[in-house]
DRENDO-1510 file (C-alpha; in Angstrom, 1 decimal, always signed):
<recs>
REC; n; res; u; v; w
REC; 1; UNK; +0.0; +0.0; +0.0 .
REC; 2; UNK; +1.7; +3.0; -1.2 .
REC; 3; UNK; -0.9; +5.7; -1.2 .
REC; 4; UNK; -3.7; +6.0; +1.1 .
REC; 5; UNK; -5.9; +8.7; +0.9 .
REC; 6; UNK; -7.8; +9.9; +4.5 .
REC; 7; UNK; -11.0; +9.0; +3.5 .
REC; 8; UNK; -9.8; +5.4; +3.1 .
REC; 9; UNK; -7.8; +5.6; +6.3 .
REC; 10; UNK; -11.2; +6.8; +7.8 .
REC; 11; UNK; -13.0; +4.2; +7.1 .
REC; 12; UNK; -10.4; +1.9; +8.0 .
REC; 13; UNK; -10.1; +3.1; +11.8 .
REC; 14; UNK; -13.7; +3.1; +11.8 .
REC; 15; UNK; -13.9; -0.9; +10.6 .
REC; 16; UNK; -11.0; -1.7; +13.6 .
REC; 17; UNK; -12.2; +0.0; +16.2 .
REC; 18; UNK; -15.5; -1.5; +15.6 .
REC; 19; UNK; -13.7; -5.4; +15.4 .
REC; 20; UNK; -11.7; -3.9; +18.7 .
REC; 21; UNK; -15.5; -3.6; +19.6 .
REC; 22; UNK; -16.3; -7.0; +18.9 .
REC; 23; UNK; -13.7; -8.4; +20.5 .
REC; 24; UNK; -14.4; -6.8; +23.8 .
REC; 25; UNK; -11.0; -4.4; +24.0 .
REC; 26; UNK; -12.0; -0.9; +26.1 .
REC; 27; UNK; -12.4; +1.9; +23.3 .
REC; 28; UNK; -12.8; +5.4; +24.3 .
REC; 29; UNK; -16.3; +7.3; +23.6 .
REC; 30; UNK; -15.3; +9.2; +20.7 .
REC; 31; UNK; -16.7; +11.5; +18.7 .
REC; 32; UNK; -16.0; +12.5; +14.7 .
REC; 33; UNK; -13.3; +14.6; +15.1 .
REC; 34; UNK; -11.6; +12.6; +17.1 .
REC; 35; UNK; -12.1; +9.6; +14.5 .
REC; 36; UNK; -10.5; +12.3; +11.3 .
REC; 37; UNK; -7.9; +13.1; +14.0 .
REC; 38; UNK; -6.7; +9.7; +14.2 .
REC; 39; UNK; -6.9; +9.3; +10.7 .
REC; 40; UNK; -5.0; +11.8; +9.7 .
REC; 41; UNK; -2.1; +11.3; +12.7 .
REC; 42; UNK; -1.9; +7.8; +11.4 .
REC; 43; UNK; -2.1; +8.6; +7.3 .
REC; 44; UNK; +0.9; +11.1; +8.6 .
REC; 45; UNK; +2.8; +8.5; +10.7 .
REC; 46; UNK; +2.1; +5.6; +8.0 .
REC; 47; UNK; +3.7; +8.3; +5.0 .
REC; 48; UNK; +6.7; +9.5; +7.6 .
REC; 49; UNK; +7.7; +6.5; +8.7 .
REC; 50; UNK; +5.7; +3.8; +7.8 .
REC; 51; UNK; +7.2; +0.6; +6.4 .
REC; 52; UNK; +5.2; +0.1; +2.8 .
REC; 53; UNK; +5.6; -3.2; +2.9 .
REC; 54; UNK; +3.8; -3.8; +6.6 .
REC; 55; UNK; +0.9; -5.0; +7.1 .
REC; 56; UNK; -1.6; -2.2; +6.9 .
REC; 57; UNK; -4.4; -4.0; +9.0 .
REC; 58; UNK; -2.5; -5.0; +12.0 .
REC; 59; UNK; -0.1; -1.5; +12.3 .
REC; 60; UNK; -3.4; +0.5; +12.3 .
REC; 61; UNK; -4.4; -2.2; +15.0 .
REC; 62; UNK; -1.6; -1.8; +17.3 .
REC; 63; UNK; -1.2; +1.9; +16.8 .
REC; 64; UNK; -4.7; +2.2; +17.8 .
REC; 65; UNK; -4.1; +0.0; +20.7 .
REC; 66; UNK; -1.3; +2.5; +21.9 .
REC; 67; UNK; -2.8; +5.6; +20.9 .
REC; 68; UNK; -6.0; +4.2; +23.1 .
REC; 69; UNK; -3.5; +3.0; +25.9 .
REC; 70; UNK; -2.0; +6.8; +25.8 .
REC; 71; UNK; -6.0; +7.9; +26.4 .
REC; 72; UNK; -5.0; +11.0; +23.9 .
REC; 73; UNK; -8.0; +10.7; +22.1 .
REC; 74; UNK; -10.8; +10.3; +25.0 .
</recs>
């Protein structure tokens, strides 16, 4: 995945957080700015310094895991 555009990575963190949902992990109330806020921190972080060939599904997991952990977002 070499380009991602933010309404892809949207949708994306929207589709894990819900799985994270599913799978019983604590998730923050957030609200719609907070979800394009983490969006675009991770499109930044995934076009700084991501590794292209990673996989794209489980990094967004685990970031979002951390970034959750960190409470940044609530």
């Amino acid at each position: 995945m070499r380009y991602l555009t933010k309404d892809y990575v949207t949708q994306e963190v929207l589709d894990t957080i819900g799985l994270m949902q599913m799978n019983n992990e604590t998730i923050p109330v957030i609200s719609s700015i907070t979800i394009d806020r983490l969006s675009e921190d991770f499109l930044f972080n995934w076009n700084e310094v991501g590794d292209f060939e990673a996989n794209f599904d489980r990094t967004l997991l685990e970031w979002l895991r951390e970034e959750f952990k960190r409470d940044t977002y609530a």
